[in-house]
C-alpha positions as CSV (number, residue, x, y, z in Angstrom):
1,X,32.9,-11.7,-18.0
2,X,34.0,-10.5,-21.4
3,X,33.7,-6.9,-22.5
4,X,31.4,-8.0,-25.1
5,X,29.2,-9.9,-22.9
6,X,29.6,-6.6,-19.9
7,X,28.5,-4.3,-23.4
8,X,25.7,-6.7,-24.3
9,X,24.4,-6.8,-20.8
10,X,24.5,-3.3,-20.3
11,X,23.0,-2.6,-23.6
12,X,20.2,-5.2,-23.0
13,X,19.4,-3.5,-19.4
14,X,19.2,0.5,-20.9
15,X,16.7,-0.6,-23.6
16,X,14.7,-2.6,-21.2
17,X,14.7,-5.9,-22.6
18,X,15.9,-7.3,-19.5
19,X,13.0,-6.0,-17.4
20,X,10.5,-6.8,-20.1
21,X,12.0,-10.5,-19.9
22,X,11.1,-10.3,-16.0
23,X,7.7,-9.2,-16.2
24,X,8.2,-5.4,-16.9
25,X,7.2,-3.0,-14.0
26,X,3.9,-1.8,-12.9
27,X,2.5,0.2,-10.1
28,X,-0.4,0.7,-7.9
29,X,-1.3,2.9,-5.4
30,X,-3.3,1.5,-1.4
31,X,-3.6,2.7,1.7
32,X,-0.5,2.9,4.0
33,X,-0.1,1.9,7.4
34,X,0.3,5.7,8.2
35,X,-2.9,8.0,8.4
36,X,-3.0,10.6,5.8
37,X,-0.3,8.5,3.2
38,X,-0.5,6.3,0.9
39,X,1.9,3.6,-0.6
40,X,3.1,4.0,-4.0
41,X,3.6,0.2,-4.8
42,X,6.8,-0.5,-8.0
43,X,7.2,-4.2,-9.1
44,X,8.8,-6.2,-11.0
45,X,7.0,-9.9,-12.4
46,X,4.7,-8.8,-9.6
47,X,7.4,-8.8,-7.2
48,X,7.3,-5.9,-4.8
49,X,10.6,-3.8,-4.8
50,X,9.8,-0.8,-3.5
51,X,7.4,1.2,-1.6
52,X,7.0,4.9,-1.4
53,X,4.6,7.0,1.2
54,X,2.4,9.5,-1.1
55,X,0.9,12.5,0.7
56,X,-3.1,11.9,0.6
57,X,-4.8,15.5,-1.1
58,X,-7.8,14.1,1.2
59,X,-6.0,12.3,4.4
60,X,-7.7,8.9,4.6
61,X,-8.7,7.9,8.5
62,X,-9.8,11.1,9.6
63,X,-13.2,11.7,11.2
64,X,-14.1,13.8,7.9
65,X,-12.9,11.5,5.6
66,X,-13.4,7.8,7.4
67,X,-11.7,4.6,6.0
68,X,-14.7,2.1,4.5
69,X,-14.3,-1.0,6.8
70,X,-13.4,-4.2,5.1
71,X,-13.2,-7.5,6.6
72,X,-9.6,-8.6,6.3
73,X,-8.1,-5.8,6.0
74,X,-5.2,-4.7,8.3
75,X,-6.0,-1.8,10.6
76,X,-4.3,1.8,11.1
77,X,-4.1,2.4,15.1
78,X,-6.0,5.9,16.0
79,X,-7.7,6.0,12.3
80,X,-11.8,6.4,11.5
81,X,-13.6,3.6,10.0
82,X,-16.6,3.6,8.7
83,X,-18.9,0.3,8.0
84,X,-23.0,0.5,6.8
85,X,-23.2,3.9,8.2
86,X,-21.0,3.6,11.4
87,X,-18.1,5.3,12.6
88,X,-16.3,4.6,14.9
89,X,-12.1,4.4,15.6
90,X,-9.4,1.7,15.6
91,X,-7.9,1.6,19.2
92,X,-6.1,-1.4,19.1
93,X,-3.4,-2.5,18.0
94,X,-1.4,-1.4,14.3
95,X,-2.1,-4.0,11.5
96,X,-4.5,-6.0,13.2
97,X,-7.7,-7.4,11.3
98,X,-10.4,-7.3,13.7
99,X,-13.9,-7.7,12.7
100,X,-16.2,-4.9,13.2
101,X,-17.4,-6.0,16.2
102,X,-14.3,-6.0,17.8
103,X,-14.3,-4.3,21.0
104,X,-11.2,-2.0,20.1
105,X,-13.1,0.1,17.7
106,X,-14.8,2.4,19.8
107,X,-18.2,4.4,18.1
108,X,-17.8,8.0,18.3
């Protein structure tokens, strides 16, 4: 590579041109597989390149402050769900979708 082409590539990556060609970046923000954290989500073209945990103000999967139950969704071992005015917790095993009825979520 050329020192003109090196400059022009350099140039086109500090004024973003390159990641606007890719997609550009955007973030969002879900539960993590850790109780009391979140993920900070960073892609690219809607391509995942990072992941950050983010300390919850209100920790998520306590018994004060219960996950709402989705069908689907992958499960934090030891957290607090909560589904139509039932709590009960996850005591199976980490990141597995279980339906509510599942006999590892024990009522409380």
């Amino acid at each position: 590579m050329t020192e003109a082409k090196l400059a022009q590539v350099k140039k086109a990556i500090t004024d973003g041109k390159l990641v606007q060609a890719a997609g550009g970046i955007t973030e969002d923000v879900t539960q993590s597989d850790k109780l009391g954290y979140d993920w900070r989500n960073i892609y690219v073209n809607k391509i995942l390149v990072r992941q950050v945990y983010v300390e919850q103000a209100v920790k998520a999967g306590t018994s004060d402050s219960p996950i709402v139950w989705k069908s689907g969704m992958s499960l934090i071992q030891n957290a607090y769900y909560t589904n139509n005015g039932e709590t009960k917790v996850w005591m199976g095993a980490a990141g597995k979708q279980a339906e509510w009825t599942d006999s590892a979520f024990v009522p409380i």
